[in-house]
C-alpha positions as CSV (number, residue, x, y, z in Angstrom):
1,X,8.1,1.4,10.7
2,X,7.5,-1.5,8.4
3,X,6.1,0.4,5.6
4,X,7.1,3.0,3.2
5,X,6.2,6.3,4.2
6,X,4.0,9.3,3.2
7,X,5.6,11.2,5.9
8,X,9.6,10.7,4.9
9,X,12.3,9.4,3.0
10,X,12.1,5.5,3.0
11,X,15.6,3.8,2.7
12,X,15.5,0.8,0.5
13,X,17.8,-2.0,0.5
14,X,17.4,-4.3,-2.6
15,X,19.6,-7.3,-3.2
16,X,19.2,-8.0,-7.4
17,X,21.6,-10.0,-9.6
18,X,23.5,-10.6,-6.6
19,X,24.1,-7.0,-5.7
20,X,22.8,-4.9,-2.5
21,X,21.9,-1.3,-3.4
22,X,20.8,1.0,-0.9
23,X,19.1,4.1,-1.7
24,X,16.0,6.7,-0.8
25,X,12.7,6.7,-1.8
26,X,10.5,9.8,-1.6
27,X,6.3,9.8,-2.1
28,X,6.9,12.3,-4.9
29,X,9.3,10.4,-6.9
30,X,5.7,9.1,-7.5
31,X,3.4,11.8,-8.2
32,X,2.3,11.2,-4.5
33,X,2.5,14.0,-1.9
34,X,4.2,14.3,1.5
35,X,1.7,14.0,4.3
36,X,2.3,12.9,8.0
37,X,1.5,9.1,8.7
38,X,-0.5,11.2,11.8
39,X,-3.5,10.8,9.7
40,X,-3.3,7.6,10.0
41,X,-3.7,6.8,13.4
42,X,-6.5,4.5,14.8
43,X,-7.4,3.7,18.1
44,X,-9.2,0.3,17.8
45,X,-9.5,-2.3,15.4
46,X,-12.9,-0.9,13.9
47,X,-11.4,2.0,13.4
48,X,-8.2,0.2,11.3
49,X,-10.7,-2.1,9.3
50,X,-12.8,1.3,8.6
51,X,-9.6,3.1,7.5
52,X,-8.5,-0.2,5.3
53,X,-12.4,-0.4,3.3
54,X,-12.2,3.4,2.5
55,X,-8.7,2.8,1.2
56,X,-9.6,-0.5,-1.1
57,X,-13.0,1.8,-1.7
58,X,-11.0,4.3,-3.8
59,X,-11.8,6.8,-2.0
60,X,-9.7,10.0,-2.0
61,X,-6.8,10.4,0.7
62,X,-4.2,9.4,2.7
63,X,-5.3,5.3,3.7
64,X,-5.5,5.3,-0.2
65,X,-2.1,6.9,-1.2
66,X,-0.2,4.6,1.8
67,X,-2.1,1.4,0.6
68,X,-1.2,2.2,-3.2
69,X,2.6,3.6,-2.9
70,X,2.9,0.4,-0.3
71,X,1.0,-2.3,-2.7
72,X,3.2,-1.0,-5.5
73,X,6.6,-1.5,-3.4
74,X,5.9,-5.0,-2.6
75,X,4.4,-5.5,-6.4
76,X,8.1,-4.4,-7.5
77,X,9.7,-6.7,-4.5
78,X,7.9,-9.6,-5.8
79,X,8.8,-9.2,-9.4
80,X,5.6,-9.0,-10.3
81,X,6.8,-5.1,-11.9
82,X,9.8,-3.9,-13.3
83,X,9.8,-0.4,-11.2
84,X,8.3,0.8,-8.3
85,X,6.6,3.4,-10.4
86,X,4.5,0.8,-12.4
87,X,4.1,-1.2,-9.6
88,X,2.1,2.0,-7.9
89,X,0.5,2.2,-11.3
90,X,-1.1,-1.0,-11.4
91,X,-2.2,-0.6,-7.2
92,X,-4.5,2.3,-8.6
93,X,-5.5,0.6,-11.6
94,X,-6.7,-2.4,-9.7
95,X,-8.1,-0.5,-6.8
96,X,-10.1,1.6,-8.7
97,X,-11.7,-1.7,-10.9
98,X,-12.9,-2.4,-7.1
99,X,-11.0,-5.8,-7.5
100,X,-8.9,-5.1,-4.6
101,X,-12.4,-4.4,-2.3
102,X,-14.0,-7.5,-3.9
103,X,-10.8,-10.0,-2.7
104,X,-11.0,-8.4,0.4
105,X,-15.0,-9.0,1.2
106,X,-14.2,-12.7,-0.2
107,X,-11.2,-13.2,2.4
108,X,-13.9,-11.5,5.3
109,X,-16.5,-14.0,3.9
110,X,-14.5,-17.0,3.8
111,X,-12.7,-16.5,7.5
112,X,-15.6,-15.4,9.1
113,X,-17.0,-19.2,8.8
114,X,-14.3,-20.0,11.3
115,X,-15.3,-17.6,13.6
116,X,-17.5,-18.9,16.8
C-alpha cells in the first residue's frame, strides 16, 4: 500500500538531520480509530471521485479519516509541520473551512478545459 493505514500499523522510515529512524505508526496515536481500508473499496472511477468529494466535503467517516491522517503525514514529510499530530490537525482544520473542496473544484475546472 502507498498510504498510511486506518486498518494497521504503518512503518515509517524518516531520514532527518542525516539519520534514518524507523518506527510504527498507529491511527490512534492520533485520536483516529482502527477501521478496515475494506470500506474503502471502489469499483470504478465515479465511484473513487464520489468517495474523494464526500471526503474533502467533511463529511463524517472513513474517506475523511484516511484523507486527513494521510494529508497530515505528507504535511509533516514536507516540513510544512513539526509532528504528524499537527500535521493531522491542520488536514481537519483546512477541510472543514471547505478550502480543501474549493482547490479541488478549481483543479476540476481548470483541467476540464483540456478535455475534448
Amino acid at each position: 500500500m502507498d498510504e498510511v493505514s486506518l486498518g494497521a500499523a504503518t512503518m515509517v522510515g524518516e531520514l532527518k538531520d542525516g539519520k534514518i529512524t524507523e518506527y510504527e505508526i498507529h491511527p490512534e496515536d492520533f485520536g483516529l480509530r482502527m477501521v478496515s481500508n475494506r470500506g474503502l473499496k471502489v469499483d470504478s472511477a465515479l465511484e473513487s471521485r464520489d468517495m474523494v468529494i464526500e471526503a474533502l466535503s467533511n463529511k463524517e467517516g472513513t474517506p475523511r479519516e484516511i484523507v486527513t491522517l494521510n494529508a497530515g503525514v505528507a504535511l509533516y514529510a514536507a516540513n510544512v509541520v513539526s509532528s504528524i499530530g499537527e500535521g493531522i490537525k491542520r488536514a481537519r482544520e483546512v477541510i472543514a473551512s471547505g478550502a480543501a473542496r474549493d482547490k479541488l473544484d478549481a483543479f476540476a475546472r481548470f483541467t476540464s478545459q483540456f478535455a475534448r
